[in-house]
N, C-alpha and C positions, 0 to 999 in steps of 0.2 A: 593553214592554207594561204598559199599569194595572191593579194589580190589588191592589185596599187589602183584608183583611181584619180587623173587629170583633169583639172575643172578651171575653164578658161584663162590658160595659161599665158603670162605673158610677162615679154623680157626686154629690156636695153643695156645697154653698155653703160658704166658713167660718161663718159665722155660721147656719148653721140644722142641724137634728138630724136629717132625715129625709133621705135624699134626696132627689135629683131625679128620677131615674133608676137602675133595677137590672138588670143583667142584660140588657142589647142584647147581640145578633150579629148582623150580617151583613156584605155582601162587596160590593163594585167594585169591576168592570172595566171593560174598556174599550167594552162595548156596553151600559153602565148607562145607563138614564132611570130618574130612581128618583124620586117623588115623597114628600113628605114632610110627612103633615098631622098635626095636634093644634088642642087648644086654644092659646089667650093664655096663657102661660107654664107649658107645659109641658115646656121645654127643647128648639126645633127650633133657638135658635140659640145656646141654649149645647152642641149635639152638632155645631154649623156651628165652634163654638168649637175643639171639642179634634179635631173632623179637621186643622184650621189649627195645630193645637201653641200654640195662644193660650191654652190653660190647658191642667191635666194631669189624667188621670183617678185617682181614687180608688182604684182596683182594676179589671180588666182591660187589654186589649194592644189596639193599635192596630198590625197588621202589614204590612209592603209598606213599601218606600220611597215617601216622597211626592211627589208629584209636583209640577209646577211646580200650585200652585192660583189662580183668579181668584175672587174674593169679592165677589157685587155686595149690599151690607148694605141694611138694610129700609130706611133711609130714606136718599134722594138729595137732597143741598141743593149743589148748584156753586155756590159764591158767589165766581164769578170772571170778571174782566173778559177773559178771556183767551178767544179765538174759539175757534168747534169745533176747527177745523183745527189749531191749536194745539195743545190739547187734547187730539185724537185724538195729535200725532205726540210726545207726551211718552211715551206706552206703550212707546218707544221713545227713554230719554233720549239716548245716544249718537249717534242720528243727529238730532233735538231740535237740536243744540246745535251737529252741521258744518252743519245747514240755518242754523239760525242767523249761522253764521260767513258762510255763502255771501251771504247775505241781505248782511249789511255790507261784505263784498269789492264785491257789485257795489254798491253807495252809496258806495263808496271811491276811491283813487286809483286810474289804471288799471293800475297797474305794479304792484300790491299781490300778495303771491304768492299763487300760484291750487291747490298742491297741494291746498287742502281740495276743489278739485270729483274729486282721484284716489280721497281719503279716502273721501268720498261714494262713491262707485261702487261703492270694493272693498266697502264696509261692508251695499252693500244699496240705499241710499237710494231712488234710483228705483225699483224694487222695492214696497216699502214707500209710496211716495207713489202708486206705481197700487194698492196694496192698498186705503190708505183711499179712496180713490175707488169703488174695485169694492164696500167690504164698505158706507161711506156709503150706496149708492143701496138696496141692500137693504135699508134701515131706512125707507125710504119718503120718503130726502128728496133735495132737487137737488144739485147740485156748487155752484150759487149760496149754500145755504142753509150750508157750511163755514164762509164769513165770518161769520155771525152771533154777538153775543157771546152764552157761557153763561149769562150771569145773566139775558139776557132769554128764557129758555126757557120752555116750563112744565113741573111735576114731572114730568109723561108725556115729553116729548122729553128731558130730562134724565137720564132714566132708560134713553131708547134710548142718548145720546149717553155713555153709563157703559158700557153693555153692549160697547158697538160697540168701546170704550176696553179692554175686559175681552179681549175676542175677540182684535186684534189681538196682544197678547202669545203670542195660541195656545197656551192652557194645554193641561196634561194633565186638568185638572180643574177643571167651573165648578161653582160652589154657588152657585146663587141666593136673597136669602132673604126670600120676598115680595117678588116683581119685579113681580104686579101694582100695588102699591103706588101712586096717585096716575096709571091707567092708567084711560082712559075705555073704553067699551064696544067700536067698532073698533080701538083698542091691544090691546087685551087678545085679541080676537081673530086682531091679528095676532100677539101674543105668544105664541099656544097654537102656531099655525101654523107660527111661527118656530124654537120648540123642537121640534115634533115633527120637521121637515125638518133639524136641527141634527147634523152631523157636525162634531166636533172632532178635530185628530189627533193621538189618545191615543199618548202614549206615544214621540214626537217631542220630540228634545230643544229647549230653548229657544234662539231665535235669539238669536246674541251679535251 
């Protein structure tokens, strides 16, 4: 079960005098929707920082073990020629890599050995390939639209095609940080829609 708590948290910069931040607490778990506004650099994503153990706090405790986390960062740039479908099944490098192997068995000779399609099975594979298919359509796009390469996206579908990448791992914990970010006025409203309906399941170990 998730369940982080925050106890008087607090943070500076090396090079500045003042702090950032003094004195935060609070708690998630596993039924958190927690939103989190400020200004332009008032530290929403240097406290995105140290839930991530990406830097250390100053004073205060961060309690709970942490969980498996997905980090979708403010800005999305995919600068890769590599297609969604792709893309999506590196969130899973291990099967990534017997899909791969399969891919070149059958381009190969016919006698070439086949245990990687046993590999595949025990590991999930299929499983996993009707996942991104199932979690794909719920982002509002076809089974066609897989082939497309990344780099001819635009920010908004790049930022689905991250999320969707984030989700399959099935964390314990998403932090999003400015996901409207480069998201036009039906994005955005499917994005409210899409977190509010959003169960993740906390607390579920990560698929090996």
């Amino acid at each position: 079960m998730l369940e982080i708590s925050i106890h008087h948290l607090q943070y500076r910069y090396p090079n500045q005098s003042q702090n950032l931040f003094t004195d935060i607490s609070f708690s998630i778990n596993a039924q958190s929707k927690i939103g989190l506004l400020g200004n332009n650099g008032c530290g929403k994503s240097t406290l995105f920082a140290l839930l991530r153990g990406k830097i250390l706090p100053n004073a205060g405790q961060i309690i709970g073990t942490m969980p498996q986390i997905a980090y979708l960062p403010q800005e999305i740039s995919l600068q890769t020629e590599q297609s969604v479908a792709d893309y999506l099944w590196q969130s899973r490098p291990e099967l990534a890599n017997l899909q791969r192997q399969i891919i070149e068995l059958e381009a190969g000779p016919a006698m070439a050995d086949t245990s990687v399609y046993d590999d595949f099975l025990i590991a999930g594979g299929y499983e996993f390939a009707a996942k991104i298919a199932k979690n794909w359509l719920k982002f509002g796009f076809t089974q066609a639209e897989l082939s497309r390469s990344i780099k001819e996206l635009s920010g908004g579908e790049q930022t689905k095609v991250a999320l969707c990448a984030l989700l399959l791992t099935e964390p314990a914990l998403l932090l999003l940080d400015e996901p409207s970010n480069h998201l036009d006025g039906p994005s955005l409203i499917w994005l409210e829609h899409y977190l509010l309906n959003l169960t993740i399941p906390y607390g579920k170990p990560p698929l090996k």
